[in-house]
mmCIF file of the N, C-alpha and C atoms, coordinates in Angstrom:
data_MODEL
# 
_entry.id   MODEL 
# 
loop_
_atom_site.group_PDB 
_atom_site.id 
_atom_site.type_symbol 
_atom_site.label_atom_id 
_atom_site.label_alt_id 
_atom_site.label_comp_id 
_atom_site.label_asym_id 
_atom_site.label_entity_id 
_atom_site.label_seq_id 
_atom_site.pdbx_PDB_ins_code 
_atom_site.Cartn_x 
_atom_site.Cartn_y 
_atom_site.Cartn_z 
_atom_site.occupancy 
_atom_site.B_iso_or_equiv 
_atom_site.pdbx_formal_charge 
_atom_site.auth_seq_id 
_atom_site.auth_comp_id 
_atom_site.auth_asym_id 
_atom_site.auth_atom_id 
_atom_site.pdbx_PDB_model_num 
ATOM 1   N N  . UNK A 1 1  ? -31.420 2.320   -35.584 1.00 0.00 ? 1  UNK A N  1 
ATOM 2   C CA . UNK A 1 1  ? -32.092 2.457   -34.303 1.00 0.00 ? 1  UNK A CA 1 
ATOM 3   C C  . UNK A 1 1  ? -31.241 1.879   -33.166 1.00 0.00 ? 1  UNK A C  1 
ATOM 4   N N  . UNK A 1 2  ? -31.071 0.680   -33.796 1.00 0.00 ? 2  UNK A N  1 
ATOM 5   C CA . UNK A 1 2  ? -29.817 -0.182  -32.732 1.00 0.00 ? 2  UNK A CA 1 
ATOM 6   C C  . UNK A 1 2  ? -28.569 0.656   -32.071 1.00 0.00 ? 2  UNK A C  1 
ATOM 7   N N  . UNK A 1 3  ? -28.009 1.810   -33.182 1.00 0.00 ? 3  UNK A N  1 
ATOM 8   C CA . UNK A 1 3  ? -26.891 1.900   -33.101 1.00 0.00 ? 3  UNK A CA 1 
ATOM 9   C C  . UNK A 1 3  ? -27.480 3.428   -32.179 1.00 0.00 ? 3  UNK A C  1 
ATOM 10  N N  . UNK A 1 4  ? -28.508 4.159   -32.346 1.00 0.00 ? 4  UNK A N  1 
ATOM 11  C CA . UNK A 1 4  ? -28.787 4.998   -31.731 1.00 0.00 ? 4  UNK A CA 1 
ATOM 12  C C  . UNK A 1 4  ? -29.080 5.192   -29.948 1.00 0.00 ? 4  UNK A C  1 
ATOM 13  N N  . UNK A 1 5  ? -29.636 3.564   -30.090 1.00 0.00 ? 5  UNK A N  1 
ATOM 14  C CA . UNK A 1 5  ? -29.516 3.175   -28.191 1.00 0.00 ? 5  UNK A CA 1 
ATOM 15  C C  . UNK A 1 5  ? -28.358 3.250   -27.867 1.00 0.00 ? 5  UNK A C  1 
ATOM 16  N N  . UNK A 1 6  ? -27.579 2.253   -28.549 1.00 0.00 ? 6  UNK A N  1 
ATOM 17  C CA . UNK A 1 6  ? -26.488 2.170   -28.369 1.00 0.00 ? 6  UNK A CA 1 
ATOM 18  C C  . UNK A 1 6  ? -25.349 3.145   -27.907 1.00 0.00 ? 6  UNK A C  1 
ATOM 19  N N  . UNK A 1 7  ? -25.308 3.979   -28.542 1.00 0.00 ? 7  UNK A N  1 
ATOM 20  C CA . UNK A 1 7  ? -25.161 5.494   -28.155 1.00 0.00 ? 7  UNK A CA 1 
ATOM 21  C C  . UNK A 1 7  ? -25.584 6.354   -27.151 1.00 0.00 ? 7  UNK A C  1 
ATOM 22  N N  . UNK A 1 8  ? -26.542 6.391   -27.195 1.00 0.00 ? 8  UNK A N  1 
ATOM 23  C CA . UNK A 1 8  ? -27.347 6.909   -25.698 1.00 0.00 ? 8  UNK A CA 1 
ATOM 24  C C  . UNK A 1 8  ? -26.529 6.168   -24.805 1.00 0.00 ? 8  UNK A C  1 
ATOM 25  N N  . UNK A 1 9  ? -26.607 4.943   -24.873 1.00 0.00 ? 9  UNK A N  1 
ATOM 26  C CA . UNK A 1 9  ? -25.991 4.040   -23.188 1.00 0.00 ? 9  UNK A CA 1 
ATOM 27  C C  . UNK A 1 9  ? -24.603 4.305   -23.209 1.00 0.00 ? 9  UNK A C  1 
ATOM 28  N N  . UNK A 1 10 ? -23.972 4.027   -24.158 1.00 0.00 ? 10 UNK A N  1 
ATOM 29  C CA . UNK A 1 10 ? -22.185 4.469   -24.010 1.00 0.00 ? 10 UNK A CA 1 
ATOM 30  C C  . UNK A 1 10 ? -21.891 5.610   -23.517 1.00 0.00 ? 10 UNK A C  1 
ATOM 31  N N  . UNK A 1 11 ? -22.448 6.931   -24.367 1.00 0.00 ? 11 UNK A N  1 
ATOM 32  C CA . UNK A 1 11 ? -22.401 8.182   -23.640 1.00 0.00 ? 11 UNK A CA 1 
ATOM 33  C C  . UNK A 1 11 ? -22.431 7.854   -22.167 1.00 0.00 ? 11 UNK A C  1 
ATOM 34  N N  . UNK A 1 12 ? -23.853 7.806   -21.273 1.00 0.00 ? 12 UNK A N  1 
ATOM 35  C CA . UNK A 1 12 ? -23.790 8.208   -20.091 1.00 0.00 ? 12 UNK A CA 1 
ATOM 36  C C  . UNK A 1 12 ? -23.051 7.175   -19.380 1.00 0.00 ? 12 UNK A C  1 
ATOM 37  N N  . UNK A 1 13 ? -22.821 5.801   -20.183 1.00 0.00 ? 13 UNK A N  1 
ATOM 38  C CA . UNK A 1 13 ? -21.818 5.061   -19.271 1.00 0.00 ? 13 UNK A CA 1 
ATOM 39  C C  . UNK A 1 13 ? -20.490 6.127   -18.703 1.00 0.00 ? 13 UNK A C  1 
ATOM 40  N N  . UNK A 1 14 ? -19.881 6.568   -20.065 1.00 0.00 ? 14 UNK A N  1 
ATOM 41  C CA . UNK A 1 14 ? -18.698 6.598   -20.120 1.00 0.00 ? 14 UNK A CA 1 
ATOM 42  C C  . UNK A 1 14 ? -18.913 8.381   -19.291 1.00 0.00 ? 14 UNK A C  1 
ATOM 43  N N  . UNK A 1 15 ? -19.681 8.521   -18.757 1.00 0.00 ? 15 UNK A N  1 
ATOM 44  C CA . UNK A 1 15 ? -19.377 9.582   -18.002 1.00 0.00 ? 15 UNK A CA 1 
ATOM 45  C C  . UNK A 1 15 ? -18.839 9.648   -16.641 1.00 0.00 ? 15 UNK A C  1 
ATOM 46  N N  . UNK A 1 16 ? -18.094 10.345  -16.042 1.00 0.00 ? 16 UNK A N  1 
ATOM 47  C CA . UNK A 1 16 ? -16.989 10.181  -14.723 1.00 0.00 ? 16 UNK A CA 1 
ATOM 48  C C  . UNK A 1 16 ? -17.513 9.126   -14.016 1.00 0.00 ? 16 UNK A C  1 
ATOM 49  N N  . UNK A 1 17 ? -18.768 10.556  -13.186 1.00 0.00 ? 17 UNK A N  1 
ATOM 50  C CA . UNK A 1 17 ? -19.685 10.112  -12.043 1.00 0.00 ? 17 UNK A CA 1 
ATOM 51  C C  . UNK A 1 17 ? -20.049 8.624   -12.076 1.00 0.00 ? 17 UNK A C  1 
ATOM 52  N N  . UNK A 1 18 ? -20.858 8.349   -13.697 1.00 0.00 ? 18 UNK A N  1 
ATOM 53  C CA . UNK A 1 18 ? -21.425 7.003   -13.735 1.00 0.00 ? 18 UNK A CA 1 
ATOM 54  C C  . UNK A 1 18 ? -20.227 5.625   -13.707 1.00 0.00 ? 18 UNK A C  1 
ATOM 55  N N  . UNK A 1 19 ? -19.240 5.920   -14.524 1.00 0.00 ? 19 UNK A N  1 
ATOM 56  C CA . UNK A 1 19 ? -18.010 5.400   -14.071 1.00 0.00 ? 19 UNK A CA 1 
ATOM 57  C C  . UNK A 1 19 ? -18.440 4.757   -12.766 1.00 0.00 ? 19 UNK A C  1 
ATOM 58  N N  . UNK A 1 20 ? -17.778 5.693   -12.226 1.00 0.00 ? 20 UNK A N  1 
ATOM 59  C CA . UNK A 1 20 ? -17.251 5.858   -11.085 1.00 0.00 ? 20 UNK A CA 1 
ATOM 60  C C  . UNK A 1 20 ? -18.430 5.146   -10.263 1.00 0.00 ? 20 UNK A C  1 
ATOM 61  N N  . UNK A 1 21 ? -19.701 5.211   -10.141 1.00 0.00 ? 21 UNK A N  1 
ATOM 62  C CA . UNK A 1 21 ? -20.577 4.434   -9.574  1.00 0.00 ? 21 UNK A CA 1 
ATOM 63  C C  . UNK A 1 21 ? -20.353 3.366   -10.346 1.00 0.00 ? 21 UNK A C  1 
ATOM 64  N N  . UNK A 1 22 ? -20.347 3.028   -11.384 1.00 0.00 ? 22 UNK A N  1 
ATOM 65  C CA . UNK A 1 22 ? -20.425 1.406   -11.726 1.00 0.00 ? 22 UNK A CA 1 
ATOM 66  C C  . UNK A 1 22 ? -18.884 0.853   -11.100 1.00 0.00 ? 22 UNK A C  1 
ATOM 67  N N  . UNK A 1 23 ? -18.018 1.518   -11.399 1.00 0.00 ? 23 UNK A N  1 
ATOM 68  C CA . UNK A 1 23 ? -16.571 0.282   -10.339 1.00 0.00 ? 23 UNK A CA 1 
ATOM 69  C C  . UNK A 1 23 ? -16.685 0.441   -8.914  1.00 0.00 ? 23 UNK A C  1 
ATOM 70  N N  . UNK A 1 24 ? -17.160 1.413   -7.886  1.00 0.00 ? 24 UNK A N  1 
ATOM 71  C CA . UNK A 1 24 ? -18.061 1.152   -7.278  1.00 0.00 ? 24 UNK A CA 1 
ATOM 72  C C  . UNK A 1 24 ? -18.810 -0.298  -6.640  1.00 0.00 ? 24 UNK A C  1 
ATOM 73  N N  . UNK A 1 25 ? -19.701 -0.323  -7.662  1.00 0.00 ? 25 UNK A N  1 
ATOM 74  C CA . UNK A 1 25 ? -20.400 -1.770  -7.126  1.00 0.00 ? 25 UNK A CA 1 
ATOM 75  C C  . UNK A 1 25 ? -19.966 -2.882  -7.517  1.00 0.00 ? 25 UNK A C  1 
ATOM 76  N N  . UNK A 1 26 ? -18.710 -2.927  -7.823  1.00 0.00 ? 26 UNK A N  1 
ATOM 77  C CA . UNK A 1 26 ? -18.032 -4.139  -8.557  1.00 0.00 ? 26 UNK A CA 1 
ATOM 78  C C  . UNK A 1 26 ? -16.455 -4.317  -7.876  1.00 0.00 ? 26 UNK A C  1 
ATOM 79  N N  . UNK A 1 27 ? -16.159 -3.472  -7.255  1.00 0.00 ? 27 UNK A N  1 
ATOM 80  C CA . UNK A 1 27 ? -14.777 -3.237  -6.332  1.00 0.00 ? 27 UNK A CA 1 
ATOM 81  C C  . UNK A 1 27 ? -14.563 -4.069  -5.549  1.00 0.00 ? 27 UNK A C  1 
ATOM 82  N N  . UNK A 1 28 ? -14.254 -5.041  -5.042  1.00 0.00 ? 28 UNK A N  1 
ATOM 83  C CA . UNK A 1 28 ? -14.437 -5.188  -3.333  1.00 0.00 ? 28 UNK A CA 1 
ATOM 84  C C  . UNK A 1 28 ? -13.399 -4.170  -2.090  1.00 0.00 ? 28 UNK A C  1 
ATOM 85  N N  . UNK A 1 29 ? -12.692 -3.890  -2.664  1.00 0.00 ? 29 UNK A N  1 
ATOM 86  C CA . UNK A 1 29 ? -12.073 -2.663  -2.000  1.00 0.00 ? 29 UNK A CA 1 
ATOM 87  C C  . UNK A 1 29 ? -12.222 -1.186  -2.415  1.00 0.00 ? 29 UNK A C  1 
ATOM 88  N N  . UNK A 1 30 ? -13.286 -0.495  -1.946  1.00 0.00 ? 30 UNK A N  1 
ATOM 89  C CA . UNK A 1 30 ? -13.585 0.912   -2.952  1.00 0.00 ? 30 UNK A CA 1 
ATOM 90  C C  . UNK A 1 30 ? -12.860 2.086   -2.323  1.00 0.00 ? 30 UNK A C  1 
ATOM 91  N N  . UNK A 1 31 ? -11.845 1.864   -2.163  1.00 0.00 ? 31 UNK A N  1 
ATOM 92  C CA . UNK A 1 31 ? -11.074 2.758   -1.354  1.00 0.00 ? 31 UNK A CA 1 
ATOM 93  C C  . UNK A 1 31 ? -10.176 3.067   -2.862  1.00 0.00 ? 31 UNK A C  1 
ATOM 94  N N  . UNK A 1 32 ? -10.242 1.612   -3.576  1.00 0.00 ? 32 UNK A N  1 
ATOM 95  C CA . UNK A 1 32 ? -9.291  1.318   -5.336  1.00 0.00 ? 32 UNK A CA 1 
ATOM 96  C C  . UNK A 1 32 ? -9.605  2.563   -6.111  1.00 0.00 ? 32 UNK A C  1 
ATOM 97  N N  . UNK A 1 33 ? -11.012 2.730   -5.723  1.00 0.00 ? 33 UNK A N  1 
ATOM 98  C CA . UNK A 1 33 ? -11.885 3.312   -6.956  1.00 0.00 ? 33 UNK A CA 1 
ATOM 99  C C  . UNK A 1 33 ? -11.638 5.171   -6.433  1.00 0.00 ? 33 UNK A C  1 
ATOM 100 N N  . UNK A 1 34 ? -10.530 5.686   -7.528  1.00 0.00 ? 34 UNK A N  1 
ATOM 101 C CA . UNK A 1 34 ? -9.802  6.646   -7.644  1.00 0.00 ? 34 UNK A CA 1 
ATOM 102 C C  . UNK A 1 34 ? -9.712  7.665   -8.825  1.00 0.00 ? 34 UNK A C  1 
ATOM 103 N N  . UNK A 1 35 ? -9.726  8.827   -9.112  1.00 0.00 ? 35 UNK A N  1 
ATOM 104 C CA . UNK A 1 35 ? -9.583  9.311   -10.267 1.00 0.00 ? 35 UNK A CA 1 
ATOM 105 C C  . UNK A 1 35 ? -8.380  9.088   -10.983 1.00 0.00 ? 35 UNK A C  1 
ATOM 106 N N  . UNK A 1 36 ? -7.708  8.135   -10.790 1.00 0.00 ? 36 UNK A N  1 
ATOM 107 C CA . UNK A 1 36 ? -6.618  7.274   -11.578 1.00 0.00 ? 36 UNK A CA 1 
ATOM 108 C C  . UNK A 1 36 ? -7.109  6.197   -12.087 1.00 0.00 ? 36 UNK A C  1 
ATOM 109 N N  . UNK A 1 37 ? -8.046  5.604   -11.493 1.00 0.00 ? 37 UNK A N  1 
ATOM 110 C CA . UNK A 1 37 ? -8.593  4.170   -12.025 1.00 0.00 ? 37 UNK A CA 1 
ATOM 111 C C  . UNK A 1 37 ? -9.913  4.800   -12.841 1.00 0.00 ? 37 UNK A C  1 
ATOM 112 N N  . UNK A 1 38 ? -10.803 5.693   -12.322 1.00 0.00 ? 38 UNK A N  1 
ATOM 113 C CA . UNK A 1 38 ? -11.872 5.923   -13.640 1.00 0.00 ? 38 UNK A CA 1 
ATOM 114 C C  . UNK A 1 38 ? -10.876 6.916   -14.812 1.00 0.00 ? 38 UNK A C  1 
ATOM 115 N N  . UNK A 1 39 ? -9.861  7.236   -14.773 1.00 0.00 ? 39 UNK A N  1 
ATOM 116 C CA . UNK A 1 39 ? -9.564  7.608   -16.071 1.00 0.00 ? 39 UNK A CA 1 
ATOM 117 C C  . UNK A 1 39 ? -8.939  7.159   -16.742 1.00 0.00 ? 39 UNK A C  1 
ATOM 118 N N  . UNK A 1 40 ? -8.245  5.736   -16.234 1.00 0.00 ? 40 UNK A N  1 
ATOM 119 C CA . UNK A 1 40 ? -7.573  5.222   -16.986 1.00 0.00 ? 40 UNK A CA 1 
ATOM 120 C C  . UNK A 1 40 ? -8.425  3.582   -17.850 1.00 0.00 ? 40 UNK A C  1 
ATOM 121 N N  . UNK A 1 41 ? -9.591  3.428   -16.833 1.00 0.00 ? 41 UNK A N  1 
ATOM 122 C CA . UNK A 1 41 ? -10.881 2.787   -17.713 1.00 0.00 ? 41 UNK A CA 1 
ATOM 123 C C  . UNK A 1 41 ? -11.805 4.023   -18.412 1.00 0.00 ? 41 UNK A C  1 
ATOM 124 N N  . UNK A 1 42 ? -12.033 5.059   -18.361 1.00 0.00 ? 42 UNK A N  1 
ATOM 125 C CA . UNK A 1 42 ? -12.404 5.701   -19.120 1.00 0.00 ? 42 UNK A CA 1 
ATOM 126 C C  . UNK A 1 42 ? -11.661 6.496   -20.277 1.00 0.00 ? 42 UNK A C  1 
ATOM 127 N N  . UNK A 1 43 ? -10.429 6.459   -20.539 1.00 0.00 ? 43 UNK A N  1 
ATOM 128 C CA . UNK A 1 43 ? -9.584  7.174   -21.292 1.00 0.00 ? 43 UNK A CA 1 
ATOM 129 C C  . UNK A 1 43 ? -10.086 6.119   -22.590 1.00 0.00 ? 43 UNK A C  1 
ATOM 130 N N  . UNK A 1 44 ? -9.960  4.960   -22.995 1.00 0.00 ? 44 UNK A N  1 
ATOM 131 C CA . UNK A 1 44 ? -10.001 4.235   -24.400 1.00 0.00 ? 44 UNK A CA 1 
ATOM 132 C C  . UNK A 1 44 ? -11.768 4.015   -24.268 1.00 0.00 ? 44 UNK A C  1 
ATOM 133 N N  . UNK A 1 45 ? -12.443 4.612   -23.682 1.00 0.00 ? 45 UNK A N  1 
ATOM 134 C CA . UNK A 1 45 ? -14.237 4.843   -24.142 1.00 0.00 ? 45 UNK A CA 1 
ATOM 135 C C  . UNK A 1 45 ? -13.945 5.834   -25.383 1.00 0.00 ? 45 UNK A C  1 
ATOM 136 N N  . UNK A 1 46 ? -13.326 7.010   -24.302 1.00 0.00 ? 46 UNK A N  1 
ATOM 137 C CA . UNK A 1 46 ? -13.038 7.935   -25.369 1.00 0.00 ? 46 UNK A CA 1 
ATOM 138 C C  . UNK A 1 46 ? -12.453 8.250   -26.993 1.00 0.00 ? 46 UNK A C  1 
ATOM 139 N N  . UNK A 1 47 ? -11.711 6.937   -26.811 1.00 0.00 ? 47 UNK A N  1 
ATOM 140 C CA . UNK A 1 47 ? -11.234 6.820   -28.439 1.00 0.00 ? 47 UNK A CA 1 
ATOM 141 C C  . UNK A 1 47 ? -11.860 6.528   -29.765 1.00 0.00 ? 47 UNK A C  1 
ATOM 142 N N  . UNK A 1 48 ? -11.414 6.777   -30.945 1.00 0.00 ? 48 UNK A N  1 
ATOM 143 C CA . UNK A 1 48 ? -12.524 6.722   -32.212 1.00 0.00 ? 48 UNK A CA 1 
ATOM 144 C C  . UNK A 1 48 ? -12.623 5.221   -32.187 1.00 0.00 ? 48 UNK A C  1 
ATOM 145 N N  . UNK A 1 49 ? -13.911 5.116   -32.660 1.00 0.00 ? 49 UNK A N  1 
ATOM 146 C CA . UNK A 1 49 ? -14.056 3.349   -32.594 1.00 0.00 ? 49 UNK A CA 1 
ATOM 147 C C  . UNK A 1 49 ? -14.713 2.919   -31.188 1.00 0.00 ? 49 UNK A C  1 
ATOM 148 N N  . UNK A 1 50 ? -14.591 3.350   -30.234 1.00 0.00 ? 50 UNK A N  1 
ATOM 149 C CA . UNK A 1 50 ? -14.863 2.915   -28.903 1.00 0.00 ? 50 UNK A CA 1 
ATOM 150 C C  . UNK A 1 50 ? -16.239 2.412   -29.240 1.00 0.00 ? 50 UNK A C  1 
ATOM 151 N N  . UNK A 1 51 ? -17.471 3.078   -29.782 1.00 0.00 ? 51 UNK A N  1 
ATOM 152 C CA . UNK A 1 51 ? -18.755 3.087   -29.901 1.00 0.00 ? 51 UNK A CA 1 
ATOM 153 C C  . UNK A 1 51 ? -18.750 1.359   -30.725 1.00 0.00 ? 51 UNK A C  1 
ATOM 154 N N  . UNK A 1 52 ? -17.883 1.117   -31.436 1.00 0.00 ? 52 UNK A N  1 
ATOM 155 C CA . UNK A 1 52 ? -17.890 0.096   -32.754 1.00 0.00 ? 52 UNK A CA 1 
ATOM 156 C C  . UNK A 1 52 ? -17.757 -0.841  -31.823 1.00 0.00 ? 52 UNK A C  1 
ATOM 157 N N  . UNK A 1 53 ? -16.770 -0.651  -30.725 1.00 0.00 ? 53 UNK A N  1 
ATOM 158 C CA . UNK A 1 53 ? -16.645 -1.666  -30.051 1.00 0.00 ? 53 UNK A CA 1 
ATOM 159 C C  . UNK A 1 53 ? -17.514 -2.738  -29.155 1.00 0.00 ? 53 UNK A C  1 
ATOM 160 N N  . UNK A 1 54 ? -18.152 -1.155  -28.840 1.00 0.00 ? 54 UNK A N  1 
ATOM 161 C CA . UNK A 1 54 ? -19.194 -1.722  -27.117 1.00 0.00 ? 54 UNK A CA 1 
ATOM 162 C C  . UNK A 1 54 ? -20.140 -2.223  -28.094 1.00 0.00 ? 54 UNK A C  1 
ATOM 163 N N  . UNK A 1 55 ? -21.041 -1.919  -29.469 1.00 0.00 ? 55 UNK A N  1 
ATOM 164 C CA . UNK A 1 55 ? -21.708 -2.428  -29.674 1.00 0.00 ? 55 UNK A CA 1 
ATOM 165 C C  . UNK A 1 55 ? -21.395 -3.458  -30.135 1.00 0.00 ? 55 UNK A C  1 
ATOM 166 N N  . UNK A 1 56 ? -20.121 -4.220  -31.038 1.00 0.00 ? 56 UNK A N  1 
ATOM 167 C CA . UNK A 1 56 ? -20.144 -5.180  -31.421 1.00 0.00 ? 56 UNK A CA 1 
ATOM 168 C C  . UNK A 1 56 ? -19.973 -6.550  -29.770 1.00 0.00 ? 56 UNK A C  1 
ATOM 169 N N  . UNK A 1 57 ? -19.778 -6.164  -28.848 1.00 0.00 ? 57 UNK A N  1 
ATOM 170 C CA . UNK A 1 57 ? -19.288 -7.120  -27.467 1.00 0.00 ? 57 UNK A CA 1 
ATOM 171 C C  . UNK A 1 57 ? -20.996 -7.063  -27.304 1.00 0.00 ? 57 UNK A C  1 
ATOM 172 N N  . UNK A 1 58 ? -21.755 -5.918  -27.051 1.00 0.00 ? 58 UNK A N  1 
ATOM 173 C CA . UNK A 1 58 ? -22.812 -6.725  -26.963 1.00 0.00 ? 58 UNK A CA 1 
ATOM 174 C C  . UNK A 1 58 ? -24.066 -6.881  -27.557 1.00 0.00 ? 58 UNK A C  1 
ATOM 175 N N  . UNK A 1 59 ? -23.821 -6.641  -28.599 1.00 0.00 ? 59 UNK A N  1 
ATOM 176 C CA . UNK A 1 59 ? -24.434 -7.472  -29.789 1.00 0.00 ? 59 UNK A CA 1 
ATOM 177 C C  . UNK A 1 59 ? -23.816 -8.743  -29.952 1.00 0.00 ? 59 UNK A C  1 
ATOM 178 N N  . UNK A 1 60 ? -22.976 -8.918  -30.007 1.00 0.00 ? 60 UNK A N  1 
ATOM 179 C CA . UNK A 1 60 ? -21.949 -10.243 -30.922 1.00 0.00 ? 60 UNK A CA 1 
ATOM 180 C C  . UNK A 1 60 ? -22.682 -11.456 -29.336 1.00 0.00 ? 60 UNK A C  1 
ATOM 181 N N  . UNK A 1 61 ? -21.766 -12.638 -30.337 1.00 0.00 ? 61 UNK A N  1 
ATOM 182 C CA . UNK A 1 61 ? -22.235 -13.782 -29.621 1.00 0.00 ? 61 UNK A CA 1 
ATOM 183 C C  . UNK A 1 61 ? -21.179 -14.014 -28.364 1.00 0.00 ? 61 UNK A C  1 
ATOM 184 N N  . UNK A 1 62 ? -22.010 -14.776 -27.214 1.00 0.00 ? 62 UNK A N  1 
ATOM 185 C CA . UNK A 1 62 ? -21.006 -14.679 -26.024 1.00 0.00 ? 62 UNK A CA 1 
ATOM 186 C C  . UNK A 1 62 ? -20.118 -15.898 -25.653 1.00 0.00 ? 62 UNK A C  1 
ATOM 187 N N  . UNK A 1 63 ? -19.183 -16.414 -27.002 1.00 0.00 ? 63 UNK A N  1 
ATOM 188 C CA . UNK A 1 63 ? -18.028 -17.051 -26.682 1.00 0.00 ? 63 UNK A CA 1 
ATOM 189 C C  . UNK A 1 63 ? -18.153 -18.133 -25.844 1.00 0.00 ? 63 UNK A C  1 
ATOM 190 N N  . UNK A 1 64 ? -17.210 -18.998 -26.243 1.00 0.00 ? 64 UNK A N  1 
ATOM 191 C CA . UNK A 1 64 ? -17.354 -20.239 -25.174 1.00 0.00 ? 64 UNK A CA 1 
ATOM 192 C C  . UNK A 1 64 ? -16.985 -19.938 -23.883 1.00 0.00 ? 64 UNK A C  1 
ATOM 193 N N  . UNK A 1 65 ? -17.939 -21.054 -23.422 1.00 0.00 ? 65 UNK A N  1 
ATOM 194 C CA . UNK A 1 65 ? -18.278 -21.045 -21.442 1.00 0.00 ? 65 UNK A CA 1 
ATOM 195 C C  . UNK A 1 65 ? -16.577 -21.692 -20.994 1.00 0.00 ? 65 UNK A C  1 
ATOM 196 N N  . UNK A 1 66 ? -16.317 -21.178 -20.270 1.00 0.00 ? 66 UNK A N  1 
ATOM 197 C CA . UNK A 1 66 ? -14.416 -21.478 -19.715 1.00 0.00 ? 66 UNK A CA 1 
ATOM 198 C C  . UNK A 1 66 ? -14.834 -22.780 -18.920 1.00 0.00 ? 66 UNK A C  1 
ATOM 199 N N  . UNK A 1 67 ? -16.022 -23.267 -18.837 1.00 0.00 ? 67 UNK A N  1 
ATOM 200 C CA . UNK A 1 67 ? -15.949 -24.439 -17.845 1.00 0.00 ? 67 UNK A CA 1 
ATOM 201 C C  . UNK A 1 67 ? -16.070 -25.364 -18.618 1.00 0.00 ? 67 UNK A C  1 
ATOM 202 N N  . UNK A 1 68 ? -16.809 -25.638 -19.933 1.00 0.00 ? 68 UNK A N  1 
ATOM 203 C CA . UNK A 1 68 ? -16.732 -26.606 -20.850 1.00 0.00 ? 68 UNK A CA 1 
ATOM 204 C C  . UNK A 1 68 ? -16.406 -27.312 -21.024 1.00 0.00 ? 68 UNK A C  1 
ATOM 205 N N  . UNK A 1 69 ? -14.123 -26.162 -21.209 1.00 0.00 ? 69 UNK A N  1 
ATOM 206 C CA . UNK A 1 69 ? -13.212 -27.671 -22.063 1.00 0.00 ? 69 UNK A CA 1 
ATOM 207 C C  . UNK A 1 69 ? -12.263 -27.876 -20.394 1.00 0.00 ? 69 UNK A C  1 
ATOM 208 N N  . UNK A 1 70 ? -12.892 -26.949 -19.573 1.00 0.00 ? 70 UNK A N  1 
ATOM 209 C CA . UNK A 1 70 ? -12.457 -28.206 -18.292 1.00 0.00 ? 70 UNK A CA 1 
ATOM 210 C C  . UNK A 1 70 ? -13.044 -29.084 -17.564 1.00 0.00 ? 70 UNK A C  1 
ATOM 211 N N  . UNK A 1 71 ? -13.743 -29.551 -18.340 1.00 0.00 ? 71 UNK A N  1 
ATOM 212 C CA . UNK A 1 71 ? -14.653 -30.928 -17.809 1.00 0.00 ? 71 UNK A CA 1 
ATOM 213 C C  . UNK A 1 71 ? -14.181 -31.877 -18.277 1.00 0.00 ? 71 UNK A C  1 
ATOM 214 N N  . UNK A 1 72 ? -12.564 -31.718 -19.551 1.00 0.00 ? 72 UNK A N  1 
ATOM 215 C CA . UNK A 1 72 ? -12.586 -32.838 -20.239 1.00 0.00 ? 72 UNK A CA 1 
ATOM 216 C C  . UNK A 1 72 ? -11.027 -33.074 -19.658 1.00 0.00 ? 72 UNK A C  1 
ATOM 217 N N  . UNK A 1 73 ? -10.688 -32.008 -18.456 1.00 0.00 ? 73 UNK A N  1 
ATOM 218 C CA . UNK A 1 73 ? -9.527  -32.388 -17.913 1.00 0.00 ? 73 UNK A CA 1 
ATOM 219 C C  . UNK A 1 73 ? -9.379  -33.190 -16.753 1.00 0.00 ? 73 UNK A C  1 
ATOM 220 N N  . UNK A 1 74 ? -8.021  -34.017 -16.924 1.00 0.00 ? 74 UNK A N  1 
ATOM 221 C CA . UNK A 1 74 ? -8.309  -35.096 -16.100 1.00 0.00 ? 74 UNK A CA 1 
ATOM 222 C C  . UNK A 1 74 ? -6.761  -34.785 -15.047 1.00 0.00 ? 74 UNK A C  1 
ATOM 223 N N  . UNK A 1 75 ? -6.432  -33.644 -14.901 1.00 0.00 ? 75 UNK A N  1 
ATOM 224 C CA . UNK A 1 75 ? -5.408  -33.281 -13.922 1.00 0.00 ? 75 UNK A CA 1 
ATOM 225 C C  . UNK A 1 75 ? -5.897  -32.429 -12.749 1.00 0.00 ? 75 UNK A C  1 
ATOM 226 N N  . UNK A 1 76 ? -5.447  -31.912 -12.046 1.00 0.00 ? 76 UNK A N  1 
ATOM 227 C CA . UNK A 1 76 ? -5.672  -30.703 -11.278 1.00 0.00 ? 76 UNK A CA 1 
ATOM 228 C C  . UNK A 1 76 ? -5.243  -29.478 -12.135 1.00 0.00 ? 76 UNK A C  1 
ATOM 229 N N  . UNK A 1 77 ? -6.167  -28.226 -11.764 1.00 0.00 ? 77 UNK A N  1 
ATOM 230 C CA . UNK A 1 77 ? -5.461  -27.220 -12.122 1.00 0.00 ? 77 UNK A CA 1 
ATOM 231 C C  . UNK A 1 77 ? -6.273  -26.514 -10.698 1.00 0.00 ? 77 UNK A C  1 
ATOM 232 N N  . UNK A 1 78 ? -5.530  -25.349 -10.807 1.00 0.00 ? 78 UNK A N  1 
ATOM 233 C CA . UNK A 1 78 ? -5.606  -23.860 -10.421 1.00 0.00 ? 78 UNK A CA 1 
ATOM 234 C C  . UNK A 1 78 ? -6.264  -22.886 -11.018 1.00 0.00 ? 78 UNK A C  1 
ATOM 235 N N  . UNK A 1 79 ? -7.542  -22.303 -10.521 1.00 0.00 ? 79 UNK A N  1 
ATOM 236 C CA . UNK A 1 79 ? -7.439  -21.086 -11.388 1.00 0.00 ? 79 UNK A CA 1 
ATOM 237 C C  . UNK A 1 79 ? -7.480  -19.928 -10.236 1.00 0.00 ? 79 UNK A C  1 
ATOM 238 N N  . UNK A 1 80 ? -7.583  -18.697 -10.785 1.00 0.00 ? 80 UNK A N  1 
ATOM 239 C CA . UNK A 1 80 ? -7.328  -17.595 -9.687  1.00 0.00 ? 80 UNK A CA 1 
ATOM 240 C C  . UNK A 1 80 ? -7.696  -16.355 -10.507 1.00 0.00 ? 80 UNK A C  1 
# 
């Protein structure tokens, strides 16, 4: 059943248009958002396995928090 949602949502993700609206609202310059950039994030949806993937990222567990093990630093850093 899992894997059947799952499916449903990848499909219409990985379609141009929807693409293309989701980088869109995530751009800050959408002038970026080009039929060079949705096909070159949509080209490896398309590959065998792609489906194995999206469901195992969100199904699977979500990895340690990046702020964690820098609470235990006692220098400056940079991030960017």
């Amino acid at each position: 059943m899992l894997l059947a949602i799952a499916s449903l949502i990848f499909e219409r993700v990985k379609e141009r248009d929807t693409l293309r609206n989701i980088l869109l609202s995530v751009y800050g310059n959408k002038e970026s958002v080009d039929e060079d950039l949705v096909e070159i994030i949509r080209g490896p949806a398309c590959d065998e396995g792609a489906l194995d993937a999206f469901v195992s990222i969100v199904t699977g567990p979500p990895g340690p928090n990046p702020v964690t093990p820098m609470a235990g630093l006692s220098i400056p850093i940079l991030v960017l």
